[in-house]
N, C-alpha and C positions, 0 to 999 in steps of 0.2 A: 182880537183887534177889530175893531167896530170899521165898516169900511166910512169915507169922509162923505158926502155929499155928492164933491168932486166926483170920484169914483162911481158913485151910483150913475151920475148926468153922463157919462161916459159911456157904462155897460148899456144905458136903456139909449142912446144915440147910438149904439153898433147895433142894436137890435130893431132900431125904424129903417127904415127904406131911407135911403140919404140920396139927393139928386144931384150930382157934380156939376152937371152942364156941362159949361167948355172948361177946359185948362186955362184960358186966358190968366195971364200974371202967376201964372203956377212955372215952375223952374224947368220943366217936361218942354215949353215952348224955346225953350235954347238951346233944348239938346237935338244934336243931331240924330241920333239914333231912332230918337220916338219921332221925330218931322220922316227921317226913312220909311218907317215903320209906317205911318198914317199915310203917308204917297201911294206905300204897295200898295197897302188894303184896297186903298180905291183904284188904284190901277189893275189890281189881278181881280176885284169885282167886276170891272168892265170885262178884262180878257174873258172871262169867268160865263157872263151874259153871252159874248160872241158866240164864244166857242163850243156853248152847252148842246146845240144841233149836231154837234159833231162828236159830243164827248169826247173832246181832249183837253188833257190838263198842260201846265205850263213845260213842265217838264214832257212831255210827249210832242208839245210844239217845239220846242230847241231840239231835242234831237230830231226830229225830222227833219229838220231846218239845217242843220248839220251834217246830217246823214246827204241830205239833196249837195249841200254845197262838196262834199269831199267823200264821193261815191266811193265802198269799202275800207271806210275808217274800222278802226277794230273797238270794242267794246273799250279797252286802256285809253286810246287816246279821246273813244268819246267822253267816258268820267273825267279824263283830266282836262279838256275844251270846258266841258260844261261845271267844271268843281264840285262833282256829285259822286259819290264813294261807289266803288268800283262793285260792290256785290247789289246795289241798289240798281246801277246801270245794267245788270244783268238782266233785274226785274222787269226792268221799263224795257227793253228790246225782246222781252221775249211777250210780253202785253202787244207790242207793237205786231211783230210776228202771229200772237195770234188773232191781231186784229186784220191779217192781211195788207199790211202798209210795210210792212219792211220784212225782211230776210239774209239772215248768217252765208254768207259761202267761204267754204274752207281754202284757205289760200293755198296759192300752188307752191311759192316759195317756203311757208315754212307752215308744215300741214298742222300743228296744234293750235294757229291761229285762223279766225275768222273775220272778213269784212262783213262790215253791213250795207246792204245794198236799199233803194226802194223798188216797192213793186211798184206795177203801174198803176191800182191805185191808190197807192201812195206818192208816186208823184203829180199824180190829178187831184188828191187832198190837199199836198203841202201848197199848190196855187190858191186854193181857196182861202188855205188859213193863213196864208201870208197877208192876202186883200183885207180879212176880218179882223188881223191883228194891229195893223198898219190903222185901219178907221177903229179899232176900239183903244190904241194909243191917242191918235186925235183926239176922242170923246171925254179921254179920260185927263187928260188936259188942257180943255177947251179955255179954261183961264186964261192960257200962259201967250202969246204970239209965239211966231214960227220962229222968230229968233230967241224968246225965250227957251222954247222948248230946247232948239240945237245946244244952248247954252247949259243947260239942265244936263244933257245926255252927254259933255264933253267934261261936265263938272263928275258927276257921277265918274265915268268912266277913269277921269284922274284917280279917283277915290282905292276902283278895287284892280287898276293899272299893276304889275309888275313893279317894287321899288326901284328906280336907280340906283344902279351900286357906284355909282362917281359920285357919292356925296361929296 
């Protein structure tokens, strides 16, 4: 079977470099998923810029953020605050710990569990990185006004909210 023409214009267009440009009028511009998607990018690019002096990633700024707001949470309730799987939370607290910013202490009530505490510098980091995250959130939506933005963050948070069960 002879391939048609058709066929050949096809395989030698998969094989030039093809320039998309934007999406514009592509079906991707509806979906909410990819508008998600392209927000983060550019917002954990900025976090990303901030935070590179300090090497910390997103997930090491929520739990520290965490950890400062509810001093000896346990490794459970930090995975399930942050929706991050419990043997990866392991990971990250113990990066944390060897980074000198946080530390396990065995609880007295019931000694197979541990809070996590910060040390002190890790409560003189997590000010910093609060300040840095706070203006690279700004940067990172400089388009939007202040009451866009609140609106963005109350939308969103409907989003991955708890369902009501009084439907």
């Amino acid at each position: 079977m002879q391939p048609s023409d058709n066929d050949t214009s096809i395989r030698q267009a998969s094989l030039e470099e093809v320039d998309t440009g934007p999406v514009d009028g592509l079906i991707l511009e509806e979906r909410l998923g990819y508008a998600l998607r392209r927000a983060q990018l550019k917002v954990f690019k900025h976090f990303d810029d901030a935070m590179r002096e300090h090497d910390i990633r997103p997930a090491q700024f929520s739990s520290l953020v965490v950890i400062e707001g509810y001093p000896g949470v346990t490794q459970s309730s930090l995975a399930q605050t942050l929706a991050i799987d419990p043997p990866r939370v392991v990971n990250l607290v113990n990066s944390l710990e060897e980074r000198g910013l946080a530390m396990r202490v065995r609880c007295k009530r019931d000694r197979r569990s541990h809070g996590i505490f910060l040390t002190k510098q890790g409560e003189a980091l997590v000010d910093k990185l609060k300040e840095l995250s706070r203006q690279s959130d700004l940067a990172a939506t400089q388009a939007l006004s202040e009451i866009e933005r609140r609106q963005l963050l109350m939308l969103l948070r409907k989003i991955y909210a708890p369902a009501d069960n009084a439907d």
